[in-house]
Every structure is written in structure tokens, then in C-alpha cells.
C-alpha positions as CSV (number, residue, x, y, z in Angstrom):
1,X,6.5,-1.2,-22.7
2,X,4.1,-2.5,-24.6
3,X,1.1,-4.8,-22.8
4,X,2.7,-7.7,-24.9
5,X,6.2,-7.1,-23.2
6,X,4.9,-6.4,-19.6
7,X,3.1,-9.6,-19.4
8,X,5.6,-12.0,-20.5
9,X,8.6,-10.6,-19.0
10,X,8.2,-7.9,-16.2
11,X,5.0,-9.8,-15.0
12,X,6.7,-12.8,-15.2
13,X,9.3,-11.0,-12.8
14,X,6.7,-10.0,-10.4
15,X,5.2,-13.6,-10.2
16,X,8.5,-15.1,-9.5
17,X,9.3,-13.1,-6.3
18,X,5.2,-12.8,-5.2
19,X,6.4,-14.6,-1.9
20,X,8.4,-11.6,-0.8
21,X,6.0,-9.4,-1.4
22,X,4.8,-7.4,1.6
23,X,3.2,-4.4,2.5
24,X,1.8,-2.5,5.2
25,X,-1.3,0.0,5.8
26,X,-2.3,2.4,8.0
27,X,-4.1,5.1,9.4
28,X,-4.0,8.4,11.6
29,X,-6.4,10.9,12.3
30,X,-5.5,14.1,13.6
31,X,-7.3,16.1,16.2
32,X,-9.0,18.8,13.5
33,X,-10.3,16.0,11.6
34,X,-8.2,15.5,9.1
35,X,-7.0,11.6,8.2
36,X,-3.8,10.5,6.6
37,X,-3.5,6.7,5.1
38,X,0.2,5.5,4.7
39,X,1.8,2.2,3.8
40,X,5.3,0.6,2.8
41,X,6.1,-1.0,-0.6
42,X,7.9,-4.1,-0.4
43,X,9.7,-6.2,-2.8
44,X,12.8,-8.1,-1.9
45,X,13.9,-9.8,-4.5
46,X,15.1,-6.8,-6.6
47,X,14.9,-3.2,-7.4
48,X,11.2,-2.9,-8.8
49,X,11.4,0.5,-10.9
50,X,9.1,2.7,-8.4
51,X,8.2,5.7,-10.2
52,X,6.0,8.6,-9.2
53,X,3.0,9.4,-11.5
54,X,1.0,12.3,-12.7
55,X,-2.1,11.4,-14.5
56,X,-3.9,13.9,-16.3
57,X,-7.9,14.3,-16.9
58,X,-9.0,12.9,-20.0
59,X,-5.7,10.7,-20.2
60,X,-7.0,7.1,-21.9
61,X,-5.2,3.4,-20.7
62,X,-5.8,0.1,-22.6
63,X,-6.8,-3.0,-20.0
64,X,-4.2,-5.3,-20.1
65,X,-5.9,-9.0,-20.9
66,X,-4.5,-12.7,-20.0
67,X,-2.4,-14.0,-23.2
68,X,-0.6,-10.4,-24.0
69,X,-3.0,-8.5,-25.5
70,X,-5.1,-5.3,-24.7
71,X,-9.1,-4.7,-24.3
72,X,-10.9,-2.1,-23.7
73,X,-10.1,1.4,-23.3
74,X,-10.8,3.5,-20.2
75,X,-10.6,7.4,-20.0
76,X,-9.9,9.2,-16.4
77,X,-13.1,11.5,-15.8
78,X,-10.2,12.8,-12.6
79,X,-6.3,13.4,-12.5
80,X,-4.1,11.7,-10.1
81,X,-1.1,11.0,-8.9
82,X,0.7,8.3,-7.1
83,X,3.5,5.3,-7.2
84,X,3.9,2.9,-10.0
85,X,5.9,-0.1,-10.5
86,X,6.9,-1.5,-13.6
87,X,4.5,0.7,-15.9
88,X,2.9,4.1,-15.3
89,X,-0.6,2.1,-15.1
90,X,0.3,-0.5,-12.6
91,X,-0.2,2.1,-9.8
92,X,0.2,0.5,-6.1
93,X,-1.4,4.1,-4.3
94,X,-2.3,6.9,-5.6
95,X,-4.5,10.0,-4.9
96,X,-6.9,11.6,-7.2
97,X,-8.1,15.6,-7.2
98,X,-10.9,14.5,-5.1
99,X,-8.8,13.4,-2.2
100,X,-10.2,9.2,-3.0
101,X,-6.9,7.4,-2.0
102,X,-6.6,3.7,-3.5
103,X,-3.7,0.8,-3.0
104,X,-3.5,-2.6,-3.8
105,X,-1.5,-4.9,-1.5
106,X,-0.7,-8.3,-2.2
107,X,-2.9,-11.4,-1.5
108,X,-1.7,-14.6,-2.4
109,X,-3.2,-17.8,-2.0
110,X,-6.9,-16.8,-0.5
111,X,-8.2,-14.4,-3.3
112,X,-10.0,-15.9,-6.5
113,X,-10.7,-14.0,-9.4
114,X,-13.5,-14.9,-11.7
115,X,-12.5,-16.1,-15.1
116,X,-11.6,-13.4,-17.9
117,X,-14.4,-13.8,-20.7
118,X,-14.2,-12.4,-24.1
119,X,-17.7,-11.8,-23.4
120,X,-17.2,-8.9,-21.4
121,X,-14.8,-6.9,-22.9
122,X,-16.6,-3.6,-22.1
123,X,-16.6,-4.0,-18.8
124,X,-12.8,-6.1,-18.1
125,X,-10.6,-4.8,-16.0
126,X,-7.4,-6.1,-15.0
127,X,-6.1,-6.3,-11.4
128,X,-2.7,-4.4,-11.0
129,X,-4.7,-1.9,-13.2
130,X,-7.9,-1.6,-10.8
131,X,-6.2,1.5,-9.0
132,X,-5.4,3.8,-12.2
133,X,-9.0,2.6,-13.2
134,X,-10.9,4.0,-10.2
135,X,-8.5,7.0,-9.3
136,X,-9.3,8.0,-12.4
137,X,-13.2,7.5,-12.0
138,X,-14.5,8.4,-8.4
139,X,-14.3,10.9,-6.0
140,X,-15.9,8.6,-2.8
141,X,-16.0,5.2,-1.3
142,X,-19.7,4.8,-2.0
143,X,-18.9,5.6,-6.3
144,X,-16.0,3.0,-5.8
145,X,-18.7,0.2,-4.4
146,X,-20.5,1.2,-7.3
147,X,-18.2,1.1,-10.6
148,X,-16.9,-2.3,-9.2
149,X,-20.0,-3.8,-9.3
150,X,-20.1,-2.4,-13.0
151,X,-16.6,-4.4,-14.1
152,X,-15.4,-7.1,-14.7
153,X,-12.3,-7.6,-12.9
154,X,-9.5,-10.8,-13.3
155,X,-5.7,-11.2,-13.4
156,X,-4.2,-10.9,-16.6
157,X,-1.4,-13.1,-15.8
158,X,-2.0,-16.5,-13.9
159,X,1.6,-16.7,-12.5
160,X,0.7,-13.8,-10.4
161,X,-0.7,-13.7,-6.8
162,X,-3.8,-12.3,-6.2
163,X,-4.2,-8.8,-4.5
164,X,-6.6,-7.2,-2.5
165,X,-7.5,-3.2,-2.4
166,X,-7.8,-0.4,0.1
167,X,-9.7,2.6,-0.7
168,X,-10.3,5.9,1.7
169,X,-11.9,8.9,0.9
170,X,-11.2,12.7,2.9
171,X,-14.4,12.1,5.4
172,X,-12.1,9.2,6.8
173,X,-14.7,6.7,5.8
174,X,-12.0,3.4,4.5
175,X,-12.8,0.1,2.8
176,X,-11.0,-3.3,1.5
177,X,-12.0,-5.2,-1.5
178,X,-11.1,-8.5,-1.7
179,X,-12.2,-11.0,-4.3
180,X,-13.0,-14.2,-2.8
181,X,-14.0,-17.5,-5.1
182,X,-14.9,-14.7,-8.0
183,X,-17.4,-12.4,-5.2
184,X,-16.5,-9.0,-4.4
185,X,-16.9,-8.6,-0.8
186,X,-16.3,-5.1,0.6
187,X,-14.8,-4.5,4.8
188,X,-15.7,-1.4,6.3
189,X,-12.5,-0.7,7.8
190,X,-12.8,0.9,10.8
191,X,-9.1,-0.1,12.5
192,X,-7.6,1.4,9.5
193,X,-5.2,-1.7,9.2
194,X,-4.0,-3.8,6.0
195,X,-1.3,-6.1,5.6
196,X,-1.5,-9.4,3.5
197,X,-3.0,-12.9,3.4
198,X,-5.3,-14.0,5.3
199,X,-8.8,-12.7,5.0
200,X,-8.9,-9.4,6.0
201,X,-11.7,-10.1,8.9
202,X,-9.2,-13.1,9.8
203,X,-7.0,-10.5,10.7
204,X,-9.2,-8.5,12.7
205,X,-10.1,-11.8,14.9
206,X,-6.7,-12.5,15.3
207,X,-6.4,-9.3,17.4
208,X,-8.1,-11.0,20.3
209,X,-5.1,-13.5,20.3
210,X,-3.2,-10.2,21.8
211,X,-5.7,-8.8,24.6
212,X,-2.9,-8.4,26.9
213,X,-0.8,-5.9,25.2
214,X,-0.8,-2.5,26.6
215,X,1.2,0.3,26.1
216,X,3.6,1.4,29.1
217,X,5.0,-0.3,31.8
218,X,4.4,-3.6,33.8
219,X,4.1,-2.8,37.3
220,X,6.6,-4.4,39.7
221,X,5.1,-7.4,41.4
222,X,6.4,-10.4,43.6
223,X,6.8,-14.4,41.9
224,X,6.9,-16.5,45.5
225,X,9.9,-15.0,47.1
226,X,11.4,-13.2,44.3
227,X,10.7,-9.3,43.6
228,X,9.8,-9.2,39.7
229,X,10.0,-5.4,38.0
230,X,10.7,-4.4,34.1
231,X,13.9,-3.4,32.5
232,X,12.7,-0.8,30.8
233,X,9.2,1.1,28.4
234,X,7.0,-0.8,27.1
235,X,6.9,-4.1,29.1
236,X,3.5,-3.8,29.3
237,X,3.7,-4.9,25.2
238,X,5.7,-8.3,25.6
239,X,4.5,-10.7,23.6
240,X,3.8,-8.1,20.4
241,X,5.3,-10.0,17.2
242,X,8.1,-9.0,16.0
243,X,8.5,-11.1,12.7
244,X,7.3,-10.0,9.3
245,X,4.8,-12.5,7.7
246,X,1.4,-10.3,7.7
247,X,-0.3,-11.5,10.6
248,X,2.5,-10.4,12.9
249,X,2.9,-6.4,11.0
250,X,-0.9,-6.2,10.9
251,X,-0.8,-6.6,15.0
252,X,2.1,-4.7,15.3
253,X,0.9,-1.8,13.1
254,X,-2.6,-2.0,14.8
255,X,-0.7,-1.4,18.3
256,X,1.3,1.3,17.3
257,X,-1.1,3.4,15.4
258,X,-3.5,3.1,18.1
259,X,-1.1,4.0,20.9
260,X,0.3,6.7,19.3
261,X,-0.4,10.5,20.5
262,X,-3.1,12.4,18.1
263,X,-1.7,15.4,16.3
264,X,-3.4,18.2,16.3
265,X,-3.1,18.3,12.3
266,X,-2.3,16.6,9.2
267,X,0.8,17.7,8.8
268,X,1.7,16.0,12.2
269,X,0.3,13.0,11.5
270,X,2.3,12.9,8.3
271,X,5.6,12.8,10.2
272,X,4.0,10.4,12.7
273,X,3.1,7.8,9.7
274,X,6.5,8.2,8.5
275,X,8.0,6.8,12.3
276,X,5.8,4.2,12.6
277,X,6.2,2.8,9.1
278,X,10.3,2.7,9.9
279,X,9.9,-0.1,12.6
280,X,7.8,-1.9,9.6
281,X,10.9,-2.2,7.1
282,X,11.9,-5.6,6.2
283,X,15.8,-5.3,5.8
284,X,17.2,-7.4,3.0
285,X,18.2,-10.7,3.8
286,X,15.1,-11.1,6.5
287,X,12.5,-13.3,3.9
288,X,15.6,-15.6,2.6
289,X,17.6,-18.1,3.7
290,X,21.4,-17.2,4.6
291,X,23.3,-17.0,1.6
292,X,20.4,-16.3,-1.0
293,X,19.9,-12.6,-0.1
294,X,19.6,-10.6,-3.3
295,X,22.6,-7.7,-3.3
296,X,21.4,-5.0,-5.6
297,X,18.8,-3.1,-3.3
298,X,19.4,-1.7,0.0
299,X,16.3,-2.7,1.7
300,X,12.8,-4.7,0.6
301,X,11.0,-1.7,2.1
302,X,11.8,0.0,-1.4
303,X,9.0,3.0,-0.2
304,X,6.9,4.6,1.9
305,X,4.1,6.3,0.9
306,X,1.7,8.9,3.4
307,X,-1.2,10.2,1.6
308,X,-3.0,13.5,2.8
309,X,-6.8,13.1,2.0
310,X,-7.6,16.5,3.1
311,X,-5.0,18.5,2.3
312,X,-4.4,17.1,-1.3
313,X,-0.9,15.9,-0.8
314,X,1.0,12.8,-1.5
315,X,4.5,12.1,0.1
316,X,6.7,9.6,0.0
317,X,10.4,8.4,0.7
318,X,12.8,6.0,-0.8
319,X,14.6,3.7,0.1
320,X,17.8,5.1,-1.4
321,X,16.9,8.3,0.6
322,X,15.0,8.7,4.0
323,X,14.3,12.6,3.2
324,X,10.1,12.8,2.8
325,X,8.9,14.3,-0.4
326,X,6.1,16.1,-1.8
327,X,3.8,16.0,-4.6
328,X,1.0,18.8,-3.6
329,X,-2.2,18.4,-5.8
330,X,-3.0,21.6,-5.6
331,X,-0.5,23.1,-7.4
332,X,-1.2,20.5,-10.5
333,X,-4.0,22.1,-13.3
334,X,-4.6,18.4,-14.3
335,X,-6.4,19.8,-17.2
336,X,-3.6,21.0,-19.2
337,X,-0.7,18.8,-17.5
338,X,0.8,16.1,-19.6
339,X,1.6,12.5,-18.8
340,X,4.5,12.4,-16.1
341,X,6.7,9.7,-14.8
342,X,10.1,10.1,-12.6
343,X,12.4,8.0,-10.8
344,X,10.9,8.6,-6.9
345,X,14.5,9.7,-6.6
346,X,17.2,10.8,-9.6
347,X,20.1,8.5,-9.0
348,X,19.4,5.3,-7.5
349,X,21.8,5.1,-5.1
350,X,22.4,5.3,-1.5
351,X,24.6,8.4,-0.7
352,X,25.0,10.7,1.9
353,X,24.7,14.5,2.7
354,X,27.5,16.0,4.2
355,X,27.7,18.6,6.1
356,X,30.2,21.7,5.0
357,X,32.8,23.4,7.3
């Protein structure tokens, strides 16, 4: 594609279906230290082209700019890898060499960019590009605070919602941009949550709204003459929410990652993410009304990405396939790789493996 192309048709795509948009972050750290950030990738209103990405050092992008065209150039200092939609540059998460994890998440209707200006065309950067940018750029959370306050950063296309960003680094230290009236302001992100709109400290006050939830079981009590007991685990939780608009996934993901056993390692945790992420998927048909339920994809979870910080991999699943793969770092010499891009899986299709007698 060329920048011409993307924003006048598969842009134009993307803003047309930014209401069922939806994704969901989170975070586990295993008893050896180790922390893994994960998150689903949601669009329901078709199949979105997910593609996994290998980024070389020294590999050069052109900013994408509002009207079609391109500005400046930037180079990657750091390879990477990660999920793109669309085009290889519009990465939604992605690890670099350094183990910096970034995603960007949708945000409609309470982020503002400020205005793009010609002015600063050495320092513009365009939104669904701000990932590839900084992947390829910084190895920790305090050199991210510091290159965005060096850019410029707007939408390139106005029919689009605005997004906000999470970015982690190994040491588990985790933050969320979002751009509010055209301010950066930064969340340390201790709970290790992200959904959607609203406000990302909304969120975290809207917690308190479910003080009662614990995990377990209620205990048996009496109601005036009547003996009261649960039917079964987890009564202690009644109440969670168990719709999908963001407010509700960010208290459900909060509950679950935080009542979940520890691993001992990363490798555990990996699975874990994995589990707690399938009671996240939206199945097609949930964010439309009866009858106007797109039939081409098999789910608006299209995938699920877990991201090892420490250990230098990057897994994911489809959702044409619930087997977990791979992409270990490590094994990539990002100096002399090329420029890679794949289907996430080869045939787009769901299928299944049989077994042989």
C-alpha cells in the first residue's frame, strides 16, 4: 500500500467499524520476577489482515500525514517484532530487542489530538504509527516519556477514533499515554489493566464501585426463616460484569488477574495470560443487533497476544486457531534480517486437527 491508498480506503474501513473496536490488557508477574503483558485484538466488523512483523535495525518508515501524503522519515535505532493490521507499520503490540513492549488500544470519544501543522514536520508523528516509532527508538519507559515529549503526534485521518498507548519495559515498571485536549498525560500503571474509553484513572475509580467482590465462596447464612447457601465457586464474585463495553472487561480483567495463582515463572504465566484472555473474547454477533452480525470472521477476538519482557519472546494465537505461537527474539540477528511480514496463521480458516488411528 501506498500512504495515499491506506488513508482513503483501509483507513476509511477502520473508521467505519471504530465502535466495535475493543481490546483488552493485562499483566502477570511470576514469582522469579519475571512480568508478562498480554491483550486481545478486537475488530468485529470484519477480517482485519493481522500480520506478524519483523522489523530490522536500521529499517526507515515514512509518517503517514492527514490528506494522503507522507512526512518525515524515521529510522529504527532497535529491531522488533510484533502484530500489524492493515500495513506492516500500523503495529497494535510489539516487542523490541530490549524487551520495551508497546500497544495502542482504542479510545474513542475522550482523546484529542493537537492539530497536525506543517510547521513541524520534523518532529510529526502519526498515531497508529506511534508504536513502530518508539519500538524502534527506546529500550525503557523513562526514554519513551522522553521521545514523546520530542514529537509531534496527531491522527492522520479524522474519521478515525482516537487511541491511547500502553508501554512496559522488563523491570515491570508499565505506563499509559493518553492525549487529552492535545496534552500528553502519562499513568503509572501499577494494576496493570487497559481496556478502552473512559479516562484511564476513570477506570481505576470505577473499581471501588465493586468492593464487594471476592474470590471464592459466599458463606451459608440465614434470610428471616429461610437457610441461604451458594450453588456453586465463586459466589463470593456476584455482581462482576459480564458484558463487554470497556468498563465492564477492565473490572473483570482486574479481578481475574489479581486472583489468579502466581507462577513460579514466565513461561507459566504465559499460559495463564492465555486463559484469562479466553473469558475476554467477544463472539461475533455480541456488539450488533440481531440480524446485522457480519459472517466472514469467526470471532471479534481476531488475536491474542502475550508478550515475554524478560525472556525476549512474543506469542500469540488466532482466532482461526487456538494453538499459541512463538516468535523468540533471540534467535533473530536483527542486524542482517530483512523486512518480514506473514499471515499470523497460513490459511485463514477455521479447521481442525484430527487425530490418526
Amino acid at each position: 500500500f501506498s500512504a495515499a491508498h491506506l488513508s482513503t480506503s483501509s483507513l476509511a474501513l477502520m473508521a467505519s467499524f471504530q465502535n466495535c473496536y475493543a481490546c483488552t490488557g493485562i499483566t502477570l508477574k511470576a514469582k522469579d520476577g519475571s512480568t508478562v503483558v498480554a491483550r486481545t485484538i478486537e475488530w468485529a466488523a470484519s477480517d482485519n489482515d493481522c500480520r506478524w512483523v519483523v522489523v530490522p535495525r536500521g529499517h526507515t518508515w515514512k509518517s503517514f500525514i492527514p490528506g494522503g501524503g507522507t512526512g518525515r522519515s524515521f529510522t529504527n535505532e532497535y529491531g522488533y517484532v510484533g502484530v500489524a493490521v492493515v500495513q506492516d507499520e500500523l503495529m497494535m503490540e510489539g516487542m523490541n530487542e530490549k524487551g520495551l513492549s508497546a500497544g495502542l488500544f482504542y479510545f474513542p470519544d475522550y482523546g484529542k489530538y493537537e492539530e497536525y501543522s506543517e510547521a513541524n514536520h520534523e518532529t510529526n508523528i502519526s498515531d497508529f504509527q506511534l508504536v513502530s516509532y518508539i519500538l524502534g527508538r527506546c529500550a525503557t519507559v523513562d526514554e519513551v516519556k522522553a521521545e514523546i515529549a520530542r514529537v509531534h503526534i496527531h491522527g492522520f485521518d479524522p474519521r478515525s477514533s482516537t487511541v491511547h498507548w500502553r508501554f512496559a519495559e522488563p523491570s515491570g515498571r508499565q505506563i499509559v499515554l493518553e492525549i487529552i485536549d492535545g496534552k500528553c498525560v502519562f499513568y503509572e500503571n501499577t494494576l496493570g489493566v487497559l481496556t478502552n474509553s473512559p479516562s484511564f484513572d476513570w477506570q481505576l475509580t470505577n473499581l471501588n464501585n465493586y468492593v464487594n467482590l471476592l474470590p471464592g465462596r459466599t458463606e451459608p447464612h440465614t434470610l428471616g426463616n429461610m437457610s441461604l447457601s451458594s450453588f456453586g465457586g465463586g459466589s463470593a464474585m456476584l455482581g462482576l460484569p459480564g458484558d463487554f463495553t470497556p468498563p465492564s472487561r477492565f473490572v473483570r480483567a482486574a479481578f481475574f488477574q489479581n486472583t489468579a495463582p502466581q507462577k513460579p515463572n514466565a513461561e507459566g504465566s504465559v499460559f495463564t495470560a492465555f486463559h484469562i484472555l479466553g473469558s475476554m473474547e467477544i463472539p461475533i454477533g455480541a456488539q450488533f443487533a440481531q440480524g446485522q452480525e457480519p459472517a466472514d470472521i469467526p470471532s471479534a477476538t481476531q488475536c491474542t497476544c502475550v508478550t515475554d519482557m524478560s525472556g525476549l519472546r512474543f506469542y500469540y494465537r488466532s482466532m482461526y486457531d487456538g494453538g499459541i505461537r512463538c516468535i523468540d527474539l533471540k534467535e533473530i540477528n536483527f542486524k542482517k534480517v530483512g523486512l518480514r511480514s506473514e499471515p499470523l496463521i497460513p490459511a485463514r480458516k477455521e479447521y481442525v486437527h484430527y487425530i490418526k488411528f
